[in-house]
Structure formats: C-alpha cells, structure tokens
N, CA, C and O atoms as CSV, one atom per row, in Angstrom:
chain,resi,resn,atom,element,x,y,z
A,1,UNK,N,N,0.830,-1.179,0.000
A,1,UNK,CA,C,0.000,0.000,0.000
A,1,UNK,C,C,0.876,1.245,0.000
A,1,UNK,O,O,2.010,1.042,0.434
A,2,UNK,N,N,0.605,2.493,-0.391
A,2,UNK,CA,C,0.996,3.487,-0.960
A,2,UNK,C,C,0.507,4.014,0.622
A,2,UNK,O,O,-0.617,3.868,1.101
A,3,UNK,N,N,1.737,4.690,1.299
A,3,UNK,CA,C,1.049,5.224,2.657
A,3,UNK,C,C,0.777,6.876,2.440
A,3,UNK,O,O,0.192,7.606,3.240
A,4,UNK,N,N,1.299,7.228,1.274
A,4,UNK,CA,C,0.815,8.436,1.193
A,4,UNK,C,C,0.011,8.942,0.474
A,4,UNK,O,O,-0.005,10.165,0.333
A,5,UNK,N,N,-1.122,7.886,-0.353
A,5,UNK,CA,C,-1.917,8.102,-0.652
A,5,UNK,C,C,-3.383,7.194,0.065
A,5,UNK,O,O,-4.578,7.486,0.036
A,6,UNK,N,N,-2.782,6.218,0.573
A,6,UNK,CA,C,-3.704,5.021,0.668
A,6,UNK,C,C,-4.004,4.007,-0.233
A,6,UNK,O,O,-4.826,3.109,-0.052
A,7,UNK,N,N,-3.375,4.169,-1.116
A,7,UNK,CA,C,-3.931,3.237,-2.246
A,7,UNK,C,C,-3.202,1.820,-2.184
A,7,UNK,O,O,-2.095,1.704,-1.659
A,8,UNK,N,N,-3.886,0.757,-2.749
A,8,UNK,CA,C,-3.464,-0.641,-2.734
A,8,UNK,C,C,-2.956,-0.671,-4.252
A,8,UNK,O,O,-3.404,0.005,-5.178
A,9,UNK,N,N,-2.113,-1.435,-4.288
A,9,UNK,CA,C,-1.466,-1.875,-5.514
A,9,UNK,C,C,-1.922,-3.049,-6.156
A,9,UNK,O,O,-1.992,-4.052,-5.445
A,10,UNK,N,N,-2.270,-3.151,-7.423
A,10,UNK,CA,C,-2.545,-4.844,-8.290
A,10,UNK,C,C,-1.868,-5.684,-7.462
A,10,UNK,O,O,-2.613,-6.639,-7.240
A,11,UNK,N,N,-0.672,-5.830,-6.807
A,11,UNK,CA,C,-0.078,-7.190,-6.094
A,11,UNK,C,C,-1.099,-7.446,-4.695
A,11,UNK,O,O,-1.117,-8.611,-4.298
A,12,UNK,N,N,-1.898,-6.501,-3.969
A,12,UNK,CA,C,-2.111,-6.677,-3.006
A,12,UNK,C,C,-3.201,-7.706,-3.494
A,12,UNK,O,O,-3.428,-7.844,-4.696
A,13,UNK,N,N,-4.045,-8.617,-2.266
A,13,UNK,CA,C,-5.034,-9.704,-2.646
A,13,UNK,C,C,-6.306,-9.223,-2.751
A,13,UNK,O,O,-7.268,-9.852,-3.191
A,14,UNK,N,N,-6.304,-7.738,-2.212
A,14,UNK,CA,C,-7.607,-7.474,-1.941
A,14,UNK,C,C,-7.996,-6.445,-3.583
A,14,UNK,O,O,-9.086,-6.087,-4.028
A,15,UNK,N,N,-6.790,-6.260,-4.044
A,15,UNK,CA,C,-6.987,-5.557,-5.457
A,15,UNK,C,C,-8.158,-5.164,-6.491
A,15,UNK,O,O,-8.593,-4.105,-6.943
A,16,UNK,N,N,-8.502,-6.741,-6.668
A,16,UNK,CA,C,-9.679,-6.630,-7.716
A,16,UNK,C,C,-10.875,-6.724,-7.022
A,16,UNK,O,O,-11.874,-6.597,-7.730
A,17,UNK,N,N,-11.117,-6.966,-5.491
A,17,UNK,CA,C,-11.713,-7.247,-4.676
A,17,UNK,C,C,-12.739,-5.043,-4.682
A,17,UNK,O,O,-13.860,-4.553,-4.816
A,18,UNK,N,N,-11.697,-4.720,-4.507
A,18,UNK,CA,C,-11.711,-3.420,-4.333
A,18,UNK,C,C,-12.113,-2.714,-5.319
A,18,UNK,O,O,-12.882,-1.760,-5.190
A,19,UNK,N,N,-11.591,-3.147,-6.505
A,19,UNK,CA,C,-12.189,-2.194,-7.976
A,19,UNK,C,C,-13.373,-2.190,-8.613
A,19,UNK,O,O,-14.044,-1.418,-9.297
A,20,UNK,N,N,-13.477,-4.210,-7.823
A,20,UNK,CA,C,-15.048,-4.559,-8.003
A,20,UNK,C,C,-15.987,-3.487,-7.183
A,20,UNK,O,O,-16.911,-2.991,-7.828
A,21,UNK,N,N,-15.854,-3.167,-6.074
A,21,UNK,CA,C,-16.880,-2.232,-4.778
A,21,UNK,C,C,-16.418,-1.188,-5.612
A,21,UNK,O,O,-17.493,-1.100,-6.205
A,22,UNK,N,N,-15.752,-0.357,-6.136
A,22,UNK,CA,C,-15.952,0.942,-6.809
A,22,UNK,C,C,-16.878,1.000,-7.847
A,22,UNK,O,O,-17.836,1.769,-7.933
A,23,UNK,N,N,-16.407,-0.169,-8.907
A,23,UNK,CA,C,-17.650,-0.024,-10.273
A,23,UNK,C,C,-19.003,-0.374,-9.408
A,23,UNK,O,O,-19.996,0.261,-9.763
A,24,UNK,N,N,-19.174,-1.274,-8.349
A,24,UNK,CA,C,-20.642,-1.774,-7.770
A,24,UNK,C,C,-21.076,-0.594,-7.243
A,24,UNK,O,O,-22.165,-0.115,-7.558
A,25,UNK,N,N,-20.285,-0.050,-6.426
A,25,UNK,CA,C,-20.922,1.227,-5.610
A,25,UNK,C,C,-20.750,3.023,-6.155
A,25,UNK,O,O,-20.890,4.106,-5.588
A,26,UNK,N,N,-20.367,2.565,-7.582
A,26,UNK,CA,C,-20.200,3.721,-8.153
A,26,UNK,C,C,-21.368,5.224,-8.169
A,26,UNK,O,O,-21.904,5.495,-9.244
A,27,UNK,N,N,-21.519,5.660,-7.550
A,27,UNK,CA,C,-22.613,6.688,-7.700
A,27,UNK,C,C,-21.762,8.003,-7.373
A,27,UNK,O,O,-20.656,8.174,-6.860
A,28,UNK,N,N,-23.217,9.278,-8.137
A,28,UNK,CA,C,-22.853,10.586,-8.226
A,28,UNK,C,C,-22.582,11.189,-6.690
A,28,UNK,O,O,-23.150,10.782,-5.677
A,29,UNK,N,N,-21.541,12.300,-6.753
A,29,UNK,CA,C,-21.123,12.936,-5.178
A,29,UNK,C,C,-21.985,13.355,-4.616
A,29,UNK,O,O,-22.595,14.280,-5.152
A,30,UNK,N,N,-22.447,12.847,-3.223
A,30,UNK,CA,C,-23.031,13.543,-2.523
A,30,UNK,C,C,-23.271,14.800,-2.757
A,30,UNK,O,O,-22.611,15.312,-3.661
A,31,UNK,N,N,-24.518,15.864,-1.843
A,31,UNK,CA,C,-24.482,17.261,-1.882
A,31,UNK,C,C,-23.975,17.750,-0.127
A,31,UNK,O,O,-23.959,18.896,0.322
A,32,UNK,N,N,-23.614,16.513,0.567
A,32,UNK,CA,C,-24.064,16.470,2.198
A,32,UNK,C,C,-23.187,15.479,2.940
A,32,UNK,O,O,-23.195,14.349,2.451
A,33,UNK,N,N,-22.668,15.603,3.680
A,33,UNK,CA,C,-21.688,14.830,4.294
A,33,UNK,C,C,-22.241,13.869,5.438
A,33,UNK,O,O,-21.453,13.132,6.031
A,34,UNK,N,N,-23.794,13.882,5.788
A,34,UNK,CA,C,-24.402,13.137,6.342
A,34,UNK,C,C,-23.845,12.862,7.842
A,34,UNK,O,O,-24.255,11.870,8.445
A,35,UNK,N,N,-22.850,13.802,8.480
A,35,UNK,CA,C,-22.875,13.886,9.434
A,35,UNK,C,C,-23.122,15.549,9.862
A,35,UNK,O,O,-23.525,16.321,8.991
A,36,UNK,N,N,-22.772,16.181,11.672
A,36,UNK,CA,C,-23.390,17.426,11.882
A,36,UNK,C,C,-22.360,18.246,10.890
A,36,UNK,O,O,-21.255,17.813,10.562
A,37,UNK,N,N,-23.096,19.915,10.335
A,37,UNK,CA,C,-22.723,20.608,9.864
A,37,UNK,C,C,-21.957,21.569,10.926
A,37,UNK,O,O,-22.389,21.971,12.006
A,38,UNK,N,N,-20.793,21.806,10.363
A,38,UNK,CA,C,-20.374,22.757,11.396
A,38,UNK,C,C,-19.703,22.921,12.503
A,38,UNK,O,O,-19.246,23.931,13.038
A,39,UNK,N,N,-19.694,21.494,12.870
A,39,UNK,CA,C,-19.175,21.170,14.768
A,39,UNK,C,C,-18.251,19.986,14.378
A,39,UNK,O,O,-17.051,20.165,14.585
A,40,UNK,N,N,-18.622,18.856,13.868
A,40,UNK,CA,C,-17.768,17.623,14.308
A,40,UNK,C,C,-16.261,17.810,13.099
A,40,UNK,O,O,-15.196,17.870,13.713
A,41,UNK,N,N,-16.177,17.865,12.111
A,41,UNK,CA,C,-15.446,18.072,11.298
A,41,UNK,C,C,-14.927,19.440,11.021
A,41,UNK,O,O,-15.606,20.452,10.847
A,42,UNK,N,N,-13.511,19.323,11.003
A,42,UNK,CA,C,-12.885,19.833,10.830
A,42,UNK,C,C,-13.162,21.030,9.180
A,42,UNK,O,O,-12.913,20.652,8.035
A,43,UNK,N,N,-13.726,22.476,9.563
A,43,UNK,CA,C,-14.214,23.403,8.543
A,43,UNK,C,C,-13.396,22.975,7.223
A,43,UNK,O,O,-13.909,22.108,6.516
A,44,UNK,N,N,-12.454,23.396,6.937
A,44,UNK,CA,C,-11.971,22.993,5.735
A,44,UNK,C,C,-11.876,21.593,5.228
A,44,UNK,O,O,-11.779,21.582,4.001
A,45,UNK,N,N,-11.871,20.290,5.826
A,45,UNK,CA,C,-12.348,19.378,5.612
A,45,UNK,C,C,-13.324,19.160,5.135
A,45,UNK,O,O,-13.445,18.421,4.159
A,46,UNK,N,N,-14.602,19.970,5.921
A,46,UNK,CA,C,-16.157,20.012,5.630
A,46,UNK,C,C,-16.336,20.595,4.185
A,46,UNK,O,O,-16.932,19.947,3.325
A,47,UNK,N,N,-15.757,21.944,3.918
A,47,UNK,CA,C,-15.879,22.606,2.636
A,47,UNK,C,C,-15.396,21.800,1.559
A,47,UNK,O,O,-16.121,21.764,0.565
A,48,UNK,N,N,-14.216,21.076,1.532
A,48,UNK,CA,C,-13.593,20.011,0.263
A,48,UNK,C,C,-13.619,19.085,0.857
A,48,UNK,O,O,-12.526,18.629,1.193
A,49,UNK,N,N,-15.069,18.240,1.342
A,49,UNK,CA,C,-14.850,17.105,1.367
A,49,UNK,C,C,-14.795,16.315,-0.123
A,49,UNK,O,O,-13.855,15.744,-0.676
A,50,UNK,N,N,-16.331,16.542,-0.584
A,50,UNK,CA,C,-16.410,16.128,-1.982
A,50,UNK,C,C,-15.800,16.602,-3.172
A,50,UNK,O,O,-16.298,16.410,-4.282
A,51,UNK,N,N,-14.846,17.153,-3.000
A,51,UNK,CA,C,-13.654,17.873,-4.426
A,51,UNK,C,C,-12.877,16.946,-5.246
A,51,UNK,O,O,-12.867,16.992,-6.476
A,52,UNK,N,N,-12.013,15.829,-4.310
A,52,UNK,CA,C,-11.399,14.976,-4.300
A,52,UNK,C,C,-12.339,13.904,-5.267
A,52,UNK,O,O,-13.540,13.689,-5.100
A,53,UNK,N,N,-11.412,13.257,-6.380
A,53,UNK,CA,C,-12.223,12.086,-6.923
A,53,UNK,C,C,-12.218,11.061,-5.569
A,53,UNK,O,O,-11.400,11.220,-4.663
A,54,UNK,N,N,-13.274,9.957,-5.556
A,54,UNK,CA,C,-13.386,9.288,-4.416
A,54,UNK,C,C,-12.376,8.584,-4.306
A,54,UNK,O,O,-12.219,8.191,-3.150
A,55,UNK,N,N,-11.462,8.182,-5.158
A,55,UNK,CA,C,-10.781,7.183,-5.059
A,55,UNK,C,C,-9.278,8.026,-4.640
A,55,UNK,O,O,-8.362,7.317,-4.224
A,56,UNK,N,N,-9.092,9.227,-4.734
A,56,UNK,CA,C,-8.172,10.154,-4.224
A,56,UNK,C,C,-8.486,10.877,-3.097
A,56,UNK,O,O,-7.828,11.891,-2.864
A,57,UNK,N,N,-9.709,10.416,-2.071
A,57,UNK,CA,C,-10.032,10.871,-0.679
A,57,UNK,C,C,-8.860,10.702,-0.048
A,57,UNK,O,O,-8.090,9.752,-0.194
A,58,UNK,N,N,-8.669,12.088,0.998
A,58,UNK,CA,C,-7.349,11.702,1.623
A,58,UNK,C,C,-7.788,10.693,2.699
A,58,UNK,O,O,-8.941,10.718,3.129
A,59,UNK,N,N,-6.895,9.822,3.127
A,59,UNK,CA,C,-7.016,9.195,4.620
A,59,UNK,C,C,-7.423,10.110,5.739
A,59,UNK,O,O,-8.016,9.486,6.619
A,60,UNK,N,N,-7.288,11.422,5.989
A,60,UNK,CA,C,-7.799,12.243,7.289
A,60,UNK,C,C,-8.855,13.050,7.016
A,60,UNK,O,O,-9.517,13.789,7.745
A,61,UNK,N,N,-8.926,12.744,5.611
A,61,UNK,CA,C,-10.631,13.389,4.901
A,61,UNK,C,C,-11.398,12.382,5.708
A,61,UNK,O,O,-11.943,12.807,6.727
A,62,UNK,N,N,-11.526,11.067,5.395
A,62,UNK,CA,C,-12.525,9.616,5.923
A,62,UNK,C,C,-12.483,9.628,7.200
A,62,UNK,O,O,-13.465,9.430,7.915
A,63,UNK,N,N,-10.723,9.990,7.812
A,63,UNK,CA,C,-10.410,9.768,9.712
A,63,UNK,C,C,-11.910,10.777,10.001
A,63,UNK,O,O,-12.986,10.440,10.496
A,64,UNK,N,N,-11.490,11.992,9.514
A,64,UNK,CA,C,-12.344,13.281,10.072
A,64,UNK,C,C,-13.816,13.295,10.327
A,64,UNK,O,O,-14.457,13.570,11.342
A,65,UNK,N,N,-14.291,12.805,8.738
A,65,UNK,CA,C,-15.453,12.203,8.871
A,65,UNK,C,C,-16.203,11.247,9.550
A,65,UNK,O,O,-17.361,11.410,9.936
A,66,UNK,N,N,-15.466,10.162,9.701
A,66,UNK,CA,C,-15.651,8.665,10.681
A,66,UNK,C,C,-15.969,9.393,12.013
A,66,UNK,O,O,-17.152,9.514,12.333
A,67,UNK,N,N,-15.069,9.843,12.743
A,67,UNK,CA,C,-15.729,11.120,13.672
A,67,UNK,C,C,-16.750,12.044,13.909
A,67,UNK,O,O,-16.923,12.523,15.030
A,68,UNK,N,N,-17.456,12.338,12.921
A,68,UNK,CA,C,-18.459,12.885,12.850
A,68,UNK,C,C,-20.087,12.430,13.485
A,68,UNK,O,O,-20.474,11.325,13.107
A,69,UNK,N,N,-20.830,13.049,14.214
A,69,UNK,CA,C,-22.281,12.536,14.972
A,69,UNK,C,C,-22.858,12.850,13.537
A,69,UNK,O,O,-22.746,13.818,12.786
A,70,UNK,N,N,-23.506,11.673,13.460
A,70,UNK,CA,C,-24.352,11.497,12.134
A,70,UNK,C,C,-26.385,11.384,13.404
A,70,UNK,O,O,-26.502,11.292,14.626
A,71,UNK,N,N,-27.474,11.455,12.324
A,71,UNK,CA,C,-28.069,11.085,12.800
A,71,UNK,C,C,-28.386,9.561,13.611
A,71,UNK,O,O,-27.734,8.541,13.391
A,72,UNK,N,N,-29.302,9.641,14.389
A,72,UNK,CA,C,-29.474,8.646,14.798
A,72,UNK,C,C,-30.139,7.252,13.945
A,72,UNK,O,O,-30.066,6.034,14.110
A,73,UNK,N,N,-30.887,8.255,12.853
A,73,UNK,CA,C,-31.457,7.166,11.916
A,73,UNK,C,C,-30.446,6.685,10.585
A,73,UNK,O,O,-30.765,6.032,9.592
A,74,UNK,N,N,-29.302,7.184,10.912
A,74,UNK,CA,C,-27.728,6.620,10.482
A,74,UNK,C,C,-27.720,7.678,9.451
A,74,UNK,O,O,-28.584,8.489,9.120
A,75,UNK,N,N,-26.368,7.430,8.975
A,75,UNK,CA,C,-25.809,7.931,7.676
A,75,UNK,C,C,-26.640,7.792,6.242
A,75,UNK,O,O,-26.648,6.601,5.930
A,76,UNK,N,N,-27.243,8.494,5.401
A,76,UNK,CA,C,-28.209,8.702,4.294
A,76,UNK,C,C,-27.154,7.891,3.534
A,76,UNK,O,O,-25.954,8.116,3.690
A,77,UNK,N,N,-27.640,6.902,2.671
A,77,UNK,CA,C,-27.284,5.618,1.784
A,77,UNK,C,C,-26.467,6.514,0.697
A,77,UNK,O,O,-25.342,6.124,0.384
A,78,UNK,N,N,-27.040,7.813,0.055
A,78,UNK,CA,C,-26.548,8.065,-1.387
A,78,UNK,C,C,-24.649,8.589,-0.488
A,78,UNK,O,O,-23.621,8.543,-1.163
A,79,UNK,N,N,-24.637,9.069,1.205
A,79,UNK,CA,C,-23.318,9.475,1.421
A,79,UNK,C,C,-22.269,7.621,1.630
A,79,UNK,O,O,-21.131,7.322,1.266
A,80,UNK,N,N,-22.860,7.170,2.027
A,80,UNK,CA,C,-22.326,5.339,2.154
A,80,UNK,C,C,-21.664,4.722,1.223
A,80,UNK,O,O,-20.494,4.338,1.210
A,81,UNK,N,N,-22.527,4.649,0.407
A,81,UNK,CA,C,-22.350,4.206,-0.773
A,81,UNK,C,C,-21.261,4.614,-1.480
A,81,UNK,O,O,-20.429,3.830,-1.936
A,82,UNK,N,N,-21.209,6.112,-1.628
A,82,UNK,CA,C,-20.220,6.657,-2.350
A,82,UNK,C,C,-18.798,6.584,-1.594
A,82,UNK,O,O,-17.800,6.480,-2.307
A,83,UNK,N,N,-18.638,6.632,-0.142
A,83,UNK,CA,C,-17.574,6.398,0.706
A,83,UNK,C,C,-17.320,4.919,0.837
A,83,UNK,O,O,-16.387,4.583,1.566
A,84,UNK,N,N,-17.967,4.070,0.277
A,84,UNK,CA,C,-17.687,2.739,1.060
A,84,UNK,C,C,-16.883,2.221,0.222
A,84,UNK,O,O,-16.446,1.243,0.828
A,85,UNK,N,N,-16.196,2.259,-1.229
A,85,UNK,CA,C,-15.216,1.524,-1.728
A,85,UNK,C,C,-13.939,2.256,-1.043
A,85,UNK,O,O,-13.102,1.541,-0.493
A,86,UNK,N,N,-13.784,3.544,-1.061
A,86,UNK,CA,C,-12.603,4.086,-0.059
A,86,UNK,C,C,-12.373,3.690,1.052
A,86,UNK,O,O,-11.286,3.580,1.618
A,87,UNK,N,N,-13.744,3.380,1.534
A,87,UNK,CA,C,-13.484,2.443,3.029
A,87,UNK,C,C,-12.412,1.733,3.094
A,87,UNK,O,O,-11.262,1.940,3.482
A,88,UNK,N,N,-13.042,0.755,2.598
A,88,UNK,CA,C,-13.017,-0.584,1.946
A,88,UNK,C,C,-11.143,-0.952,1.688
A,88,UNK,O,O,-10.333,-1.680,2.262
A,89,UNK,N,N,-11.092,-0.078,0.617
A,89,UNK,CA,C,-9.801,0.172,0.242
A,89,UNK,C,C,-8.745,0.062,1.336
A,89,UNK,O,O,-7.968,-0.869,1.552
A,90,UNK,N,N,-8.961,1.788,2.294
A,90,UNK,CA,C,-8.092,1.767,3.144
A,90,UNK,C,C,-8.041,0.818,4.114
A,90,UNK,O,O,-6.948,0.502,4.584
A,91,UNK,N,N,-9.380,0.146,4.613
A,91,UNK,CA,C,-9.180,-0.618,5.545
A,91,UNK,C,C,-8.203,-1.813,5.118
A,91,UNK,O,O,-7.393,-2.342,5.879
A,92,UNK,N,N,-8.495,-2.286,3.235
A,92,UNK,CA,C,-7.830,-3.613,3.072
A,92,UNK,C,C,-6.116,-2.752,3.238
A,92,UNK,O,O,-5.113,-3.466,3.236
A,93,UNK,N,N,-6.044,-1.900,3.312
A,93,UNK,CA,C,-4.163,-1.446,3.334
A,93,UNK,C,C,-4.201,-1.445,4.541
A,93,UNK,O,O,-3.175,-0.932,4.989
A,94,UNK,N,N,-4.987,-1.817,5.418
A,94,UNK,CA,C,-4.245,-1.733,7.216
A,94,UNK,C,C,-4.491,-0.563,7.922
A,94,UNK,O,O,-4.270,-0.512,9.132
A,95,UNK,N,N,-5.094,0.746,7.058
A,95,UNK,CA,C,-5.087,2.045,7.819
A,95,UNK,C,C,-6.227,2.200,8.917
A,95,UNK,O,O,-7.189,1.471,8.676
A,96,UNK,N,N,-6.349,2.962,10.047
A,96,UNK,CA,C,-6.792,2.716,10.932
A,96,UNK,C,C,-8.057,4.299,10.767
A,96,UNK,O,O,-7.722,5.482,10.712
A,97,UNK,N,N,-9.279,3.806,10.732
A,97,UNK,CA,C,-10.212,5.446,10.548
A,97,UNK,C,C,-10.069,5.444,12.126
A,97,UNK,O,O,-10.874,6.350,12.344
A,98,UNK,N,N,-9.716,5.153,13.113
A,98,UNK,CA,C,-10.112,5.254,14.210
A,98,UNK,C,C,-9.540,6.606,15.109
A,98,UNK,O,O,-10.059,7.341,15.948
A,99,UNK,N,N,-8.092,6.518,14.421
A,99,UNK,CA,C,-7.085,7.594,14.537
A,99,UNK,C,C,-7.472,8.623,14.061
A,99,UNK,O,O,-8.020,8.689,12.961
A,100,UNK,N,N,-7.288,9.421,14.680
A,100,UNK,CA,C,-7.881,11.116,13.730
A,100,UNK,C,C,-6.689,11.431,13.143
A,100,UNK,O,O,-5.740,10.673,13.341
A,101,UNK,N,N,-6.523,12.579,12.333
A,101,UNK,CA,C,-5.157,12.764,11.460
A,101,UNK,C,C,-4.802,14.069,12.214
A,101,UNK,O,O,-3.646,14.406,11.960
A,102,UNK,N,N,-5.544,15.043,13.203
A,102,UNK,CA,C,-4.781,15.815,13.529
A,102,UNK,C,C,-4.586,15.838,14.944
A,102,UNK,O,O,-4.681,16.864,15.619
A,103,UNK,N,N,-4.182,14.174,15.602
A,103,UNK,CA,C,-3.545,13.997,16.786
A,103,UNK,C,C,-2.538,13.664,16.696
A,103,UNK,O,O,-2.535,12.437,16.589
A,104,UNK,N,N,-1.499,14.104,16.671
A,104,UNK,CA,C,-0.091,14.091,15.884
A,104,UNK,C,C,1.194,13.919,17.428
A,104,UNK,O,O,1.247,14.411,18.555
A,105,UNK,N,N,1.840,13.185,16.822
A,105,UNK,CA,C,3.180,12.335,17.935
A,105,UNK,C,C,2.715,12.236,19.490
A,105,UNK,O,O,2.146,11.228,19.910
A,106,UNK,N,N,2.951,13.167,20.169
A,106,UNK,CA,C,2.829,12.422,21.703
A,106,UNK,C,C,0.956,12.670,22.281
A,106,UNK,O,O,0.316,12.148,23.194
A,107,UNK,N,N,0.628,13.605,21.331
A,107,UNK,CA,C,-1.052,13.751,21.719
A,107,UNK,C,C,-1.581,12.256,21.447
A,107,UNK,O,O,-1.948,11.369,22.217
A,108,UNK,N,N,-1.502,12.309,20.406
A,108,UNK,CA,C,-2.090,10.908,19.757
A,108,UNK,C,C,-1.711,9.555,20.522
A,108,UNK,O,O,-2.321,8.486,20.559
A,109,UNK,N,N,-0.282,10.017,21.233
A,109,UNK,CA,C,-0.227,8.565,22.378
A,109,UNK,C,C,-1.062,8.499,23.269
A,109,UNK,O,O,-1.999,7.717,23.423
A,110,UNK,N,N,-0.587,9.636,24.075
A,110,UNK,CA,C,-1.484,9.915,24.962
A,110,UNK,C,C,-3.109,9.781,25.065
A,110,UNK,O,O,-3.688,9.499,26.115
A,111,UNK,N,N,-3.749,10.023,23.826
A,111,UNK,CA,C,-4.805,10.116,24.003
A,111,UNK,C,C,-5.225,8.468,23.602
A,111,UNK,O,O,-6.303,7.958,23.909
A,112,UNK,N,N,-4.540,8.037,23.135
A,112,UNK,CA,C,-4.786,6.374,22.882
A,112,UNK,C,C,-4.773,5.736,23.671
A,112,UNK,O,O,-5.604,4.834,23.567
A,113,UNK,N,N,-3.923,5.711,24.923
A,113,UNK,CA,C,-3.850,5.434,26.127
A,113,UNK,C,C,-4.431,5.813,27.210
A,113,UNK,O,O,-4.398,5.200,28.277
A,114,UNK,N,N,-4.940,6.743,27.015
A,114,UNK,CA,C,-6.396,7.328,27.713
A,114,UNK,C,C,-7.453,6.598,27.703
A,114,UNK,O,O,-8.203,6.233,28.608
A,115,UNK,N,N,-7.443,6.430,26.654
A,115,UNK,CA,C,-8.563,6.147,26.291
A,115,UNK,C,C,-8.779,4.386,26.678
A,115,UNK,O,O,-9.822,3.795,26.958
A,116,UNK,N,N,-7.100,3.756,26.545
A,116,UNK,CA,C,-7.540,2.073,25.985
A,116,UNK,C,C,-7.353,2.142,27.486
A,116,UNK,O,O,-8.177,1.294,27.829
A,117,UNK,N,N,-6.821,2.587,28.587
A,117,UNK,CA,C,-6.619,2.395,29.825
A,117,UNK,C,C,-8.483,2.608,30.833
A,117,UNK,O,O,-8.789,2.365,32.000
A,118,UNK,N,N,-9.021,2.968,30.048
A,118,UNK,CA,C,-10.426,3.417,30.251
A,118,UNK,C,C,-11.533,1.951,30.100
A,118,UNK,O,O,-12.184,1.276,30.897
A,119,UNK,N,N,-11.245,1.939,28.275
A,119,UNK,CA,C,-12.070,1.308,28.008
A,119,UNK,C,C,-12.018,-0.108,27.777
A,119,UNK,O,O,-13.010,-0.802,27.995
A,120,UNK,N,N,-10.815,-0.650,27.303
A,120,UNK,CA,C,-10.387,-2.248,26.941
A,120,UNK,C,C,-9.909,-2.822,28.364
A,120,UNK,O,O,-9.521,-3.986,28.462
C-alpha cells in the first residue's frame, strides 16, 4: 500500500476485490456529508470534502469524517455508498479510521492510552 496516498497496488489480494466495490458502488457525489454541519469536522475538511475524486479521498478526509455525529437514523445511503469503496480500500491497506489525522506524535499517544486504559 501506498502510505501516502492510501492506495493498494494490483499485487495486493484485496486488489480486484476493491475495484469490483468501486464499479458496484459507483454513484454521483453527494451534496451532504451526512454527518453534523459545522461542529464535528474539521471546517476545511467540511468545505472540500467532496472535491477529491473518491478514489483520491485523503485518509484524514474519511479519519475526520468517521468522527463525525451522524443522525441517529444513520448515515443517508446516497453518502455510504459513495464512501464505502474508499473504506473498503483503506481498511484492506491496514489504515486505521479510528485515529484522527490531527492527533499528531505524543497527543495521539497519549490520548490512545487514555482512552484504551479506560475502556479495553
């Protein structure tokens, strides 16, 4: 996997696995990020989320989002759909949405350990 883009390479196993969920789940960009406006995501994130072709979403575009309070009656299908081969993708390269992208060297320990000392 390409760590600075996210992308999987033809050698990886999950390859065609992956190109298949893009042509299957291929649909037009959202107008709506299907989580709150304004609060959970990061503003400039929020403004270019959908700019990016899907398959060139950054990894802390998806972290940022994954973060986001969506309704309770979940995430609207036409925003899913269109995110879920990127999912998909990054998850088959190992990347973690769980991590946010702007908790950076000792925050990001710290707060991992906060957290797993809490909850696991």
């Amino acid at each position: 996997m390409d760590k600075a883009t996210g992308k999987i390479g033809p050698d990886h196993p999950f390859f065609e696995l992956i190109e298949e969920a893009y042509r299957v789940f291929e649909s037009p960009k959202p107008t709506e990020t299907g989580v709150c406006v304004k609060c959970c995501m990061d503003g400039k994130i929020e403004a270019d989320f959908f700019t990016p072709p899907i398959r060139d979403m950054p990894l802390h575009y998806i972290q940022d989002w994954y973060h986001g309070a969506y309704d309770p009656e979940g995430v609207p299908k036409a925003v899913w759909e269109y995110l879920l081969p990127r999912i998909l993708e990054l998850l088959a390269g190992g990347e973690d949405l769980w991590i946010t992208a702007f908790w950076e060297g000792d925050l990001r320990t710290e707060a991992f350990n906060f957290y797993t000392s809490r909850v696991v």
